[in-house]
Backbone as CSV, one residue per row, in Angstrom:
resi,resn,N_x,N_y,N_z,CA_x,CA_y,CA_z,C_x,C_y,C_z
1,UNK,35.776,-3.917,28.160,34.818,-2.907,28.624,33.444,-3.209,28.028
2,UNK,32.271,-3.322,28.886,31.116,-3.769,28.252,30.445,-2.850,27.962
3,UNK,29.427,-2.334,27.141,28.986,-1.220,26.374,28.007,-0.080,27.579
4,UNK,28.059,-0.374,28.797,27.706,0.028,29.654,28.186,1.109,30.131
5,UNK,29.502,0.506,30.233,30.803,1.564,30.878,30.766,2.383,29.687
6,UNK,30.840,1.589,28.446,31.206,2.772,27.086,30.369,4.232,27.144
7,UNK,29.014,3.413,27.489,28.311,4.927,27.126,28.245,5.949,28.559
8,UNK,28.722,5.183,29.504,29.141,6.247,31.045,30.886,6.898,30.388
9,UNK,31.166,6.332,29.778,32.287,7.281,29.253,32.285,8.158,28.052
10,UNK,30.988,8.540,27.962,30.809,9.438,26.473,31.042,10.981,26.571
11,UNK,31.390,11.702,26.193,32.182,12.750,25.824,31.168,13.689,25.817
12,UNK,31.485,14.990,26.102,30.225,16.066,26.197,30.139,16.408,24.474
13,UNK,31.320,16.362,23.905,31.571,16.480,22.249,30.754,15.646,21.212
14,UNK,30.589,14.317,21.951,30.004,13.238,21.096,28.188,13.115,21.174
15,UNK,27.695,12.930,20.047,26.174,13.110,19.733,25.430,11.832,20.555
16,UNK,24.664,11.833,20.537,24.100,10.482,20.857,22.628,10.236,20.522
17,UNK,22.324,9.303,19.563,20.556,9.242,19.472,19.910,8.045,19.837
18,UNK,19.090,7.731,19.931,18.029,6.647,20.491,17.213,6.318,19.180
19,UNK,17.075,5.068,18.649,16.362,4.437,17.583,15.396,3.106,18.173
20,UNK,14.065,3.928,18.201,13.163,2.769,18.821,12.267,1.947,17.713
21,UNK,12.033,0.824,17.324,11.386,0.275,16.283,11.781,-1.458,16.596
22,UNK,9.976,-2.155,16.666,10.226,-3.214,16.909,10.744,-4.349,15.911
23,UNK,11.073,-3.881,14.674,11.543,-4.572,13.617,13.068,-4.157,13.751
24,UNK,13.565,-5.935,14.253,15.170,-5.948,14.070,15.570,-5.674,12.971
25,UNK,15.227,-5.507,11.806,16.176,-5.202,10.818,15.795,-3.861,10.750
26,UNK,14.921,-2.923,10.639,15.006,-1.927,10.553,15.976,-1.060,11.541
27,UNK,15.457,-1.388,12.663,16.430,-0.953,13.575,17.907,-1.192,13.796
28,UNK,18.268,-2.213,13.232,19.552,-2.346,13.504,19.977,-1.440,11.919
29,UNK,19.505,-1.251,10.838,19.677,-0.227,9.571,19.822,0.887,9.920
30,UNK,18.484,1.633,10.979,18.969,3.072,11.175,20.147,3.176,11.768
31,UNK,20.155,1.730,13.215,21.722,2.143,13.628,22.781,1.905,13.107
32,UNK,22.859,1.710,12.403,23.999,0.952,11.626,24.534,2.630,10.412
33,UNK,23.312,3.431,10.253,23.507,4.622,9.473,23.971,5.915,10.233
34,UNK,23.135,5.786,11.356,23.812,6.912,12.582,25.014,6.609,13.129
35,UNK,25.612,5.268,13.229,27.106,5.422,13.278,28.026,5.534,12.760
36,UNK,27.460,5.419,11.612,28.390,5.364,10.157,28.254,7.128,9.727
37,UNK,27.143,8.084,10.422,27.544,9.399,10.064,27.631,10.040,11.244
38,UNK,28.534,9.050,12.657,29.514,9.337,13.449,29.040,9.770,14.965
39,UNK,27.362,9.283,14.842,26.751,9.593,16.055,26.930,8.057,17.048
40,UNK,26.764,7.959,18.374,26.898,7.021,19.408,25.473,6.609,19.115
41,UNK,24.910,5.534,19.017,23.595,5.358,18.849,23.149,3.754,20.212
42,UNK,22.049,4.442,20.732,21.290,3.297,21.489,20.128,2.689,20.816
43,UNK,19.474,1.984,20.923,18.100,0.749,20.396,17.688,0.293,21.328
44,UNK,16.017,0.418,20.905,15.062,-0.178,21.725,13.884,-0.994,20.684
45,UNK,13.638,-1.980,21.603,12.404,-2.732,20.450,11.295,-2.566,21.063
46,UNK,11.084,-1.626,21.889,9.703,-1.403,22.504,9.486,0.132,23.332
47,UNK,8.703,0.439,24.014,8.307,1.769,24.727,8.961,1.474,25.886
48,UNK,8.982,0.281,26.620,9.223,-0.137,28.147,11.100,0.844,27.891
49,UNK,11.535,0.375,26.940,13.061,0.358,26.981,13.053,1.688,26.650
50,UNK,12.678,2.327,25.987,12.382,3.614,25.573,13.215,4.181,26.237
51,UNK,11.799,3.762,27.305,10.804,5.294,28.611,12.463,4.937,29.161
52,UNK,13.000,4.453,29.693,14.068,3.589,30.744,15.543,4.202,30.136
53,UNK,15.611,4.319,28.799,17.090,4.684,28.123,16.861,6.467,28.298
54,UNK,15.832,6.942,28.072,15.354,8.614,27.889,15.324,9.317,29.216
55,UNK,15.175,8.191,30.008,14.817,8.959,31.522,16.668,9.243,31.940
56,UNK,17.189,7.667,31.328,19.043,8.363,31.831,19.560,9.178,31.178
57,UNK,19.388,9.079,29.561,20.318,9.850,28.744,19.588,10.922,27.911
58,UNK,20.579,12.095,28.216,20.066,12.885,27.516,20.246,12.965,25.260
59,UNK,19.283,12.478,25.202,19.711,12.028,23.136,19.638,13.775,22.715
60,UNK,20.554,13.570,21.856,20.377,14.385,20.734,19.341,14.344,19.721
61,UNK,19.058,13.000,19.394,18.027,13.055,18.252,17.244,11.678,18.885
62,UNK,15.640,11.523,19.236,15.038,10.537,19.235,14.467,10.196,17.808
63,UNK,14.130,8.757,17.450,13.913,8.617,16.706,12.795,7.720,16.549
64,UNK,11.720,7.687,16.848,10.437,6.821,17.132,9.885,6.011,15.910
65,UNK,9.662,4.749,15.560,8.982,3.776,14.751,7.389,4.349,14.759
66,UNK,6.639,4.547,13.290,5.178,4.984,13.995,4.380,3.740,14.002
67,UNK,4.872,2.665,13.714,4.201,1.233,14.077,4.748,0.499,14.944
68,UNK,4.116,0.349,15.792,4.694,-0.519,17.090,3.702,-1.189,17.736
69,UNK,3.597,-2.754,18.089,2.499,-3.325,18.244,1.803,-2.749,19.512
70,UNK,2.395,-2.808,20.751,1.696,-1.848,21.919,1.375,-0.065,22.066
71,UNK,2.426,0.648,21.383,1.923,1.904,21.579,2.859,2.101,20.139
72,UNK,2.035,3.329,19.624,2.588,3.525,18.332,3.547,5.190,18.552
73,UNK,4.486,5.587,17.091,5.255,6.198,17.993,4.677,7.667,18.023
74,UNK,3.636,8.199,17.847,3.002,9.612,18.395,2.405,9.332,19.607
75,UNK,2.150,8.326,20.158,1.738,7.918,21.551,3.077,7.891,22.570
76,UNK,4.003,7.220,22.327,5.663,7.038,22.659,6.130,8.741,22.672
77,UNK,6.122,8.960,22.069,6.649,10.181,22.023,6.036,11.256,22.956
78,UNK,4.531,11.091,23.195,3.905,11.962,23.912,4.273,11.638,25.399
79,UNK,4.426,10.197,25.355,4.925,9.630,26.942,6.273,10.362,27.484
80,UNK,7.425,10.085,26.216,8.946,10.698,26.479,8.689,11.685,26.774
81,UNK,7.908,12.970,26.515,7.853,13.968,26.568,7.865,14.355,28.391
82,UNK,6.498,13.442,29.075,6.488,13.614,30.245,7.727,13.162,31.245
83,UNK,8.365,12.179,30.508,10.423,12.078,31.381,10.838,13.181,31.113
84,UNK,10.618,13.747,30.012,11.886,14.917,29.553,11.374,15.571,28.468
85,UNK,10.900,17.283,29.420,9.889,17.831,28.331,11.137,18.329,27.344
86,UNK,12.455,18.183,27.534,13.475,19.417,26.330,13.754,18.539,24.822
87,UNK,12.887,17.447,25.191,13.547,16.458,24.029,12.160,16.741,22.445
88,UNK,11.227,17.472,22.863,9.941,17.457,21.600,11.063,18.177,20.440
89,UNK,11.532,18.911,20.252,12.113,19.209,19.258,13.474,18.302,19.138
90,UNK,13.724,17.379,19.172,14.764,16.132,18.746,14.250,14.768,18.510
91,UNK,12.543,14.885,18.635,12.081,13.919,18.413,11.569,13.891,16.755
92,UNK,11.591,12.262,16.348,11.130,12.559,14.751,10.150,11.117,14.888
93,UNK,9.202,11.229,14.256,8.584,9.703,14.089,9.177,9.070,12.887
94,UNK,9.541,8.286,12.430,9.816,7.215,11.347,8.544,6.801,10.892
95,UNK,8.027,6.442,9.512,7.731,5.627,8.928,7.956,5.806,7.298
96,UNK,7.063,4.236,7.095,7.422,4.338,5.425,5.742,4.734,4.533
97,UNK,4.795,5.480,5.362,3.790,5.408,5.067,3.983,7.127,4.408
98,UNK,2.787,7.464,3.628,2.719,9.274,3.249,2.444,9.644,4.915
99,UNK,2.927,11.250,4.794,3.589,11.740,5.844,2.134,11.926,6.471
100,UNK,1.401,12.742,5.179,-0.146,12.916,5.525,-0.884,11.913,6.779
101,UNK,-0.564,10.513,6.454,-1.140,9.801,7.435,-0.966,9.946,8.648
102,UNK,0.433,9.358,8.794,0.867,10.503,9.860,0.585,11.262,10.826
103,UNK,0.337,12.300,10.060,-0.204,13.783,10.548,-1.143,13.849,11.092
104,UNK,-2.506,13.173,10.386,-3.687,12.683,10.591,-4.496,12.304,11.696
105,UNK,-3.056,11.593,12.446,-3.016,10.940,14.040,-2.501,12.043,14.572
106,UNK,-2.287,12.582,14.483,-1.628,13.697,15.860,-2.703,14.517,15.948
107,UNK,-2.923,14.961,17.137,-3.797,15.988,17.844,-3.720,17.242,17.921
108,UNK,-4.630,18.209,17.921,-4.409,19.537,17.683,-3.045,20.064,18.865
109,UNK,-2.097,20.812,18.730,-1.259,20.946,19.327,0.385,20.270,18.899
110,UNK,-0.004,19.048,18.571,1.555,17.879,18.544,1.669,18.181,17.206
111,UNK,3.012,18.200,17.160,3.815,18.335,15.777,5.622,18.011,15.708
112,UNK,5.102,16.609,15.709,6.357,15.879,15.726,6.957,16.039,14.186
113,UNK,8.452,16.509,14.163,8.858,16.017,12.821,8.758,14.534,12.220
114,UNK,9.017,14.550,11.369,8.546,12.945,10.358,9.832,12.503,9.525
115,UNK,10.044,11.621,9.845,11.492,11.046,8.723,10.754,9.930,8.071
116,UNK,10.841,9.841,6.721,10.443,9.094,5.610,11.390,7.482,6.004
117,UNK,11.110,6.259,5.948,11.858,5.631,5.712,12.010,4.873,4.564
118,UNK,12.979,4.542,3.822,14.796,4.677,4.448,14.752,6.058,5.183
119,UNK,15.697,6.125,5.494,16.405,7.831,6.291,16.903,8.406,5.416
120,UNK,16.747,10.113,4.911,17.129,11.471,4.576,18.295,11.166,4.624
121,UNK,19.469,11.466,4.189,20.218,11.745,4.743,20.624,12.807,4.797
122,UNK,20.168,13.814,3.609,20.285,15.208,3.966,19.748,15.520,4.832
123,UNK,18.185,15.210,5.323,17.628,15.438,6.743,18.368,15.226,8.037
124,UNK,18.777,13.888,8.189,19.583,13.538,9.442,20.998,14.673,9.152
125,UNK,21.394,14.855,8.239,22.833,15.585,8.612,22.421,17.379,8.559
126,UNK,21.539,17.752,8.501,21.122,18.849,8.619,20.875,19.003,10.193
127,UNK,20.100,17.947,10.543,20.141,17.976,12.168,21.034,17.652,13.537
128,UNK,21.821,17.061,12.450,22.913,16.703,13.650,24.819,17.248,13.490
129,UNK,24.550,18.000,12.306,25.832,18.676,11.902,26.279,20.429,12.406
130,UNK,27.442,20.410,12.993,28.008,21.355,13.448,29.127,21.437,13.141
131,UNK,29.533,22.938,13.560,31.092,22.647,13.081,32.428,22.272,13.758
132,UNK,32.064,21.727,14.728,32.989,20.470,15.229,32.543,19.142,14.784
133,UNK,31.676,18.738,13.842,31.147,17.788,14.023,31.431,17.536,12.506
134,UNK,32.638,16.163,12.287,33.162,15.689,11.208,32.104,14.527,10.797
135,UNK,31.446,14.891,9.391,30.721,13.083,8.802,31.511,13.031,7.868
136,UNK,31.264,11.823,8.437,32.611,11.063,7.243,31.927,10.653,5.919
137,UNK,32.826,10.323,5.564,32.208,9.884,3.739,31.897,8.754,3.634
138,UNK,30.519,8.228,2.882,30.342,6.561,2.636,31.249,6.452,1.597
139,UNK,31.307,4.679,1.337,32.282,3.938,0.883,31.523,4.390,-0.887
140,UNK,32.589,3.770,-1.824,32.275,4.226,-2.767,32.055,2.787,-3.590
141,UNK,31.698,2.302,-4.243,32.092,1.053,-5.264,32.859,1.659,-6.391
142,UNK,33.866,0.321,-6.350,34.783,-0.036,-7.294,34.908,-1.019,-8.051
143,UNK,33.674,-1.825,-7.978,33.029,-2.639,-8.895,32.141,-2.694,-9.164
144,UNK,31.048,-3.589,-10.109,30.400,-3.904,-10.424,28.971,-4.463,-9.034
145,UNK,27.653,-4.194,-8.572,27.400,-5.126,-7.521,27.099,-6.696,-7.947
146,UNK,27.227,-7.716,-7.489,27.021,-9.154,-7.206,25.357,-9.527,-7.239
147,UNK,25.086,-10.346,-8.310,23.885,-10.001,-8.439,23.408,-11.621,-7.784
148,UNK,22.038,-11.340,-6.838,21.626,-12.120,-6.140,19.914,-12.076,-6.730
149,UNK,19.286,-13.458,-6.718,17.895,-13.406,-7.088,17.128,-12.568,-6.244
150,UNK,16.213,-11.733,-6.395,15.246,-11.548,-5.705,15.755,-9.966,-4.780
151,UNK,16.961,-9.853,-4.829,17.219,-8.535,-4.265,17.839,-7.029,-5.257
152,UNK,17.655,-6.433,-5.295,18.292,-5.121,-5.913,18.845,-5.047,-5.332
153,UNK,20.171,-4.684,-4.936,21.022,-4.498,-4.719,21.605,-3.288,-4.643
154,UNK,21.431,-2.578,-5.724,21.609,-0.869,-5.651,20.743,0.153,-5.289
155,UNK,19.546,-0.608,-5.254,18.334,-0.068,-4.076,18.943,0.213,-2.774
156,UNK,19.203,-1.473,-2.340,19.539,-1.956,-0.836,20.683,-0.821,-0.097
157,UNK,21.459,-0.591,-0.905,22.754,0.138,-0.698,22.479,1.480,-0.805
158,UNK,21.409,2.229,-1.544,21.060,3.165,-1.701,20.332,3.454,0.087
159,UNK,19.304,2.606,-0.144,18.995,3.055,1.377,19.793,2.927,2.259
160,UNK,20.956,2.565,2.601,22.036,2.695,3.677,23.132,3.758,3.533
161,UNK,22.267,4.666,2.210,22.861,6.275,1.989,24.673,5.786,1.347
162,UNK,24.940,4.585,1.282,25.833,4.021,-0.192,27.033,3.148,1.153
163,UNK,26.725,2.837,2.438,27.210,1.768,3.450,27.496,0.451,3.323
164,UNK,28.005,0.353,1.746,27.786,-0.877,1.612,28.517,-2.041,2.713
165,UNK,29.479,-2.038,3.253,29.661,-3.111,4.696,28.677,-3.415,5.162
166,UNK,27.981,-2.075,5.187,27.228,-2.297,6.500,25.478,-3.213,5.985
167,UNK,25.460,-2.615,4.264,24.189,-3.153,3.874,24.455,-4.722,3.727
168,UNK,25.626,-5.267,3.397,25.597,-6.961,2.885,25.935,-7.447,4.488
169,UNK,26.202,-6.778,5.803,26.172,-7.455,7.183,24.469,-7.562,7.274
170,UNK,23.746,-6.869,7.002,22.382,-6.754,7.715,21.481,-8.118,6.249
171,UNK,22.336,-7.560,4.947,21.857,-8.699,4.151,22.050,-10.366,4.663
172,UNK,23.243,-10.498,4.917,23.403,-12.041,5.718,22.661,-12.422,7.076
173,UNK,22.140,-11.484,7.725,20.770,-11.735,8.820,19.400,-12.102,8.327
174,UNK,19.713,-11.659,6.903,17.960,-11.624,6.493,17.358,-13.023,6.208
175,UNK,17.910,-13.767,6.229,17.526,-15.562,6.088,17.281,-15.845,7.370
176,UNK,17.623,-15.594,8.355,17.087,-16.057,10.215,15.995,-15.139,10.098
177,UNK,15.836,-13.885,9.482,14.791,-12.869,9.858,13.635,-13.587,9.081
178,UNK,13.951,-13.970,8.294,12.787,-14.528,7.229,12.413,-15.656,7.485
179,UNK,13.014,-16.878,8.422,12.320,-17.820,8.630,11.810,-17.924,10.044
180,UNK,12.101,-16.755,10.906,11.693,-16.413,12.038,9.753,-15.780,11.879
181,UNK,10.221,-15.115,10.730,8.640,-14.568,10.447,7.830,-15.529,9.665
182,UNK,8.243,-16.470,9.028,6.932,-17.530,8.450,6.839,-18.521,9.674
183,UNK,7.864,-18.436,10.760,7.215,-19.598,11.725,6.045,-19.176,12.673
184,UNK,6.825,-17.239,13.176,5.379,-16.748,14.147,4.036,-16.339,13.504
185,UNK,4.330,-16.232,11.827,2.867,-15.750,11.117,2.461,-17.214,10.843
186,UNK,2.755,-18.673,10.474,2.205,-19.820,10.841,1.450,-19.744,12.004
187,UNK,2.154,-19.755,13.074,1.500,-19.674,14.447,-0.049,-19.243,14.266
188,UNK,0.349,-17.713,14.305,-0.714,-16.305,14.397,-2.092,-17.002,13.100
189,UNK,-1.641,-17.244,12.159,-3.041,-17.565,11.318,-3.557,-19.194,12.181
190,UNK,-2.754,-19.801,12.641,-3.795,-21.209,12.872,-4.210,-20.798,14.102
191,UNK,-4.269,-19.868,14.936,-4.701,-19.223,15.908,-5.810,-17.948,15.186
192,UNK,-6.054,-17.721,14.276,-6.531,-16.314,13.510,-6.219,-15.234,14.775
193,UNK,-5.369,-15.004,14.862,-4.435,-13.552,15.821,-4.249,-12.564,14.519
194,UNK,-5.220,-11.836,13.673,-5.223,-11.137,12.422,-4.939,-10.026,13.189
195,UNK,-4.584,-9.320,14.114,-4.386,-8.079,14.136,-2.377,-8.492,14.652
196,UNK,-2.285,-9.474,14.810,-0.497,-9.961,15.066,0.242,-10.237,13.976
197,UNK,-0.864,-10.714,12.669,-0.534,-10.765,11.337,-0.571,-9.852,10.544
198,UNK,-1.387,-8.688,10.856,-1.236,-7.227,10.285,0.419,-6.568,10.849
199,UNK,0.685,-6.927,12.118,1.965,-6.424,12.373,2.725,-6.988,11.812
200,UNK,3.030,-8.502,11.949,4.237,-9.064,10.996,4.343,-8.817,9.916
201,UNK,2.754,-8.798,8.910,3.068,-8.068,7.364,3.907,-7.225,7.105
202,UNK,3.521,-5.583,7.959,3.945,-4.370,8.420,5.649,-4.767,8.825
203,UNK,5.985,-5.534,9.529,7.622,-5.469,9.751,8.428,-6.122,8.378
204,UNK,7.479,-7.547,7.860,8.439,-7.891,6.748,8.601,-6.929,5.777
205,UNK,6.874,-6.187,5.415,7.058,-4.758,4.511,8.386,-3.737,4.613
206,UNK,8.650,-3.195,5.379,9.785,-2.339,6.144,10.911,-3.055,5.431
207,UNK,10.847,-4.122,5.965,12.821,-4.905,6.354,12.900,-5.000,4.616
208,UNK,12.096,-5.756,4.039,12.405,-6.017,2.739,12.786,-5.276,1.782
209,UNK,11.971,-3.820,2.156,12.134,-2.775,1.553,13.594,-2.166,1.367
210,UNK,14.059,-2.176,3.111,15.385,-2.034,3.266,16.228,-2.623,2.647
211,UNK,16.062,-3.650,2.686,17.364,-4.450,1.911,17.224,-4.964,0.139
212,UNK,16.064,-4.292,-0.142,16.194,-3.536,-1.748,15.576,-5.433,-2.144
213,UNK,14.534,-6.265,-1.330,14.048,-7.466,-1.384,12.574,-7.039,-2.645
214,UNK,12.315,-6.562,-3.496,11.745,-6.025,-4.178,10.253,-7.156,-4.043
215,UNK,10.276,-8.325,-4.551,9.021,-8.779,-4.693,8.430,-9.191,-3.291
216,UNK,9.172,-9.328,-2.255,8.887,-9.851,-0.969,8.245,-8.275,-0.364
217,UNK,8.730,-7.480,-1.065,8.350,-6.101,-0.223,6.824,-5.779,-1.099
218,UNK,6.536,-6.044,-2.204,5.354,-6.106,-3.196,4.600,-7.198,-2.599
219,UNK,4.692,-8.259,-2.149,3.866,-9.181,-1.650,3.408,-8.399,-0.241
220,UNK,4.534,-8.171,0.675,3.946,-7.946,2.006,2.972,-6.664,2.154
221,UNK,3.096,-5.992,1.095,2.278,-4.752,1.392,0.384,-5.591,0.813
222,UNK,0.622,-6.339,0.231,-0.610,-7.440,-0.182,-1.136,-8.108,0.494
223,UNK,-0.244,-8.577,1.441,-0.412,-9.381,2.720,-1.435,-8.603,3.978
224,UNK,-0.730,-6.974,3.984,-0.973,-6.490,5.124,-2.307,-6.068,4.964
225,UNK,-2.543,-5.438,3.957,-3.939,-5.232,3.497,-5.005,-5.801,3.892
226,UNK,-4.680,-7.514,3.745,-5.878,-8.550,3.501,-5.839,-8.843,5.185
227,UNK,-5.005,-8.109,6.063,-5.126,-8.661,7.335,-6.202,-7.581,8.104
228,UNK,-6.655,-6.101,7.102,-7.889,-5.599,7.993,-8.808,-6.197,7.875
229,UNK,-10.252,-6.421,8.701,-11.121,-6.396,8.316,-12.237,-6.011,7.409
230,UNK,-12.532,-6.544,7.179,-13.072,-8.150,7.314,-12.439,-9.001,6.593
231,UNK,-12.130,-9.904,7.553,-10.930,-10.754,7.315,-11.709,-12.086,6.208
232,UNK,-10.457,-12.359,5.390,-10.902,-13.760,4.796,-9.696,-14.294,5.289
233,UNK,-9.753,-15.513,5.726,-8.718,-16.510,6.247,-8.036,-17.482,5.016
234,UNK,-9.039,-17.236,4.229,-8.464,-17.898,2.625,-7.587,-17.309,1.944
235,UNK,-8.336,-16.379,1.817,-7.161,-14.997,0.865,-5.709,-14.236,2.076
236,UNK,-5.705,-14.418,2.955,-4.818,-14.757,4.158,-4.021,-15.460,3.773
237,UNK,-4.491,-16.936,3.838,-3.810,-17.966,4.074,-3.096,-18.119,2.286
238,UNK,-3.795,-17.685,1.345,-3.016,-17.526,0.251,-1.575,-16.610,-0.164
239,UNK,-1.898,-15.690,0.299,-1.183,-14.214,0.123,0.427,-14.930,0.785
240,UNK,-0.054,-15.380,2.260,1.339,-15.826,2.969,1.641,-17.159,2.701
241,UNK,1.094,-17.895,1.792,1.903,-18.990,1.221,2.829,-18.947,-0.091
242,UNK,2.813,-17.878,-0.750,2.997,-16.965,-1.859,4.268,-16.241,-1.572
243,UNK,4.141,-15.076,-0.007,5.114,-14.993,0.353,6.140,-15.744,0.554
244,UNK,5.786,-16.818,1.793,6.911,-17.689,2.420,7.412,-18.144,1.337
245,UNK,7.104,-18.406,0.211,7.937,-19.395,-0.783,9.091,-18.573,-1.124
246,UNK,8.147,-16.957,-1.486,9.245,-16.309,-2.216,10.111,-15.959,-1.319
247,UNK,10.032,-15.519,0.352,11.168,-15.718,0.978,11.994,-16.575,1.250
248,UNK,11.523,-17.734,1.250,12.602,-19.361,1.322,13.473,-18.937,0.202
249,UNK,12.896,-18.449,-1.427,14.016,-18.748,-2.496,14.859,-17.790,-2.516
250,UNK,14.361,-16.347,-1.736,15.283,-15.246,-1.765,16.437,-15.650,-0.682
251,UNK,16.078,-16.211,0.630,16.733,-16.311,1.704,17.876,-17.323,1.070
252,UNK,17.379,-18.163,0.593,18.322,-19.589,-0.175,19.291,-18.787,-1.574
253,UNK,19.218,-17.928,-1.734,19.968,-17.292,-2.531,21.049,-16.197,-2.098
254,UNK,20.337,-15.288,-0.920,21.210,-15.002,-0.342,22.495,-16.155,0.623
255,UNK,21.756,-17.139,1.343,22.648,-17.840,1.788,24.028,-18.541,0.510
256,UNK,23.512,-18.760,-0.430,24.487,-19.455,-1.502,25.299,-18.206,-2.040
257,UNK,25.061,-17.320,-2.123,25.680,-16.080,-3.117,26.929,-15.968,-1.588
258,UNK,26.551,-16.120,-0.124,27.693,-15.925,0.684,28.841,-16.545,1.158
259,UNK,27.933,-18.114,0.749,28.335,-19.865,1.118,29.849,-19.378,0.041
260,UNK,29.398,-19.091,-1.340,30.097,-18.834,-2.574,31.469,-17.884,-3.064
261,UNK,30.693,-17.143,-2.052,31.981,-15.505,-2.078,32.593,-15.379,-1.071
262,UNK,33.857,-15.102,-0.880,34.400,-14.742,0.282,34.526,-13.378,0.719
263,UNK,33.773,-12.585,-0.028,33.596,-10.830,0.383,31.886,-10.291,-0.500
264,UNK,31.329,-9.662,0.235,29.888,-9.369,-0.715,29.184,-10.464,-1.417
């Protein structure tokens, strides 16, 4: 059965939310947390897919990225609204910025709720809990965690609200994610595309964060900075040579700590 049919067979009982954010690792984190506290969850990496998943299904909880390279998500959200005015109160924007900022952007009238990222989890289960509605318990450790260079580890797991399966599956992606982003931010600077390099900063910032990548997440917020104007292409081109290294040695550590272990 391909996941098509699955969700034409969903249950009037069963929740369902929508997680839009163009950073694969983030997004695949929130979903990876909404199913794990027992909701059906869909993903989108853009507005196009959005508008297209919102117009069929009715979500329980939208969940909007507020950085997104074409429309950001208080713009997204104002769009969903015109498919389906019943959804403004199930909508939340995501980010990892103060809420204040935020806020700042919205227009007299709009008042989207705000989820901090990582995700609440008292927030999310406040909103999506009833009393037919069983969350299950995260996993617990029974050991010690496996210590890898360059990542915390009890951060990482912390933000997946204590998922650990689910945090060391999204940890073994993060070496394709990381050399995927020093090849298109190569690109973007020998082109000076500085407003495509302010976004990639902005997604490695996020992902790293997530997965508890501590100095890669301290660099990229350094990175993103130096990509407003007025641009120096030096101090640019420094910042992300600084990075990429330290992601090659984190990525090369995660790969060996997995090459090594046959579980975590």
């Amino acid at each position: 059965m391909d996941e098509m049919q699955k969700i034409n067979q969903l249950t009037s009982a069963e929740k369902i939310a929508i997680v839009v954010d163009d950073d694969e690792i983030c997004r695949c984190v929130a979903v990876d947390i909404l199913e794990n506290l027992g909701l059906r969850v869909h993903a989108a990496a853009n507005a196009e897919e959005a508008t297209r998943l919102v117009e069929r299904f009715n979500y329980d909880l939208v969940l909007l990225d507020f950085h997104m390279p074409s429309v950001n998500g208080i713009d997204l959200a104002k769009s969903l609204l015109k498919a389906d005015s019943t959804i403004k109160d199930k909508i939340f924007i995501l980010t990892g910025e103060k809420s204040e900022n935020v806020l700042n952007q919205m227009e007299n009238g709009e008042a989207f709720s705000i989820i901090q990222k990582p995700l609440d989890q008292t927030k999310i289960l406040s909103f999506i809990s009833c009393e037919d509605t069983k969350i299950p318990s995260h996993e617990e450790n029974q050991q010690p965690y496996p210590c890898i260079a360059g990542i915390d580890i009890s951060s990482g797991i912390n933000n997946f609200m204590g998922y650990e399966s689910s945090y060391f599956n999204i940890l073994r992606e993060f070496p394709g994610y990381g050399m995927k982003f020093i090849s298109d931010y190569s690109n973007f600077i020998s082109e000076k595309k500085f407003r495509e390099c302010m976004r990639l900063a902005h997604s490695i910032k996020g992902s790293s964060l997530m997965i508890g990548a501590t100095e890669i997440n301290k660099q990229a917020k350094e990175l993103e900075k130096a990509c407003y104007p007025p641009y120096s292409l030096k101090k640019i081109q420094h910042l992300f040579n600084t990075i990429e290294k330290e992601i090659v040695d984190t990525s090369n550590n995660i790969i060996n700590h997995f090459k090594n272990n046959d579980i975590k």
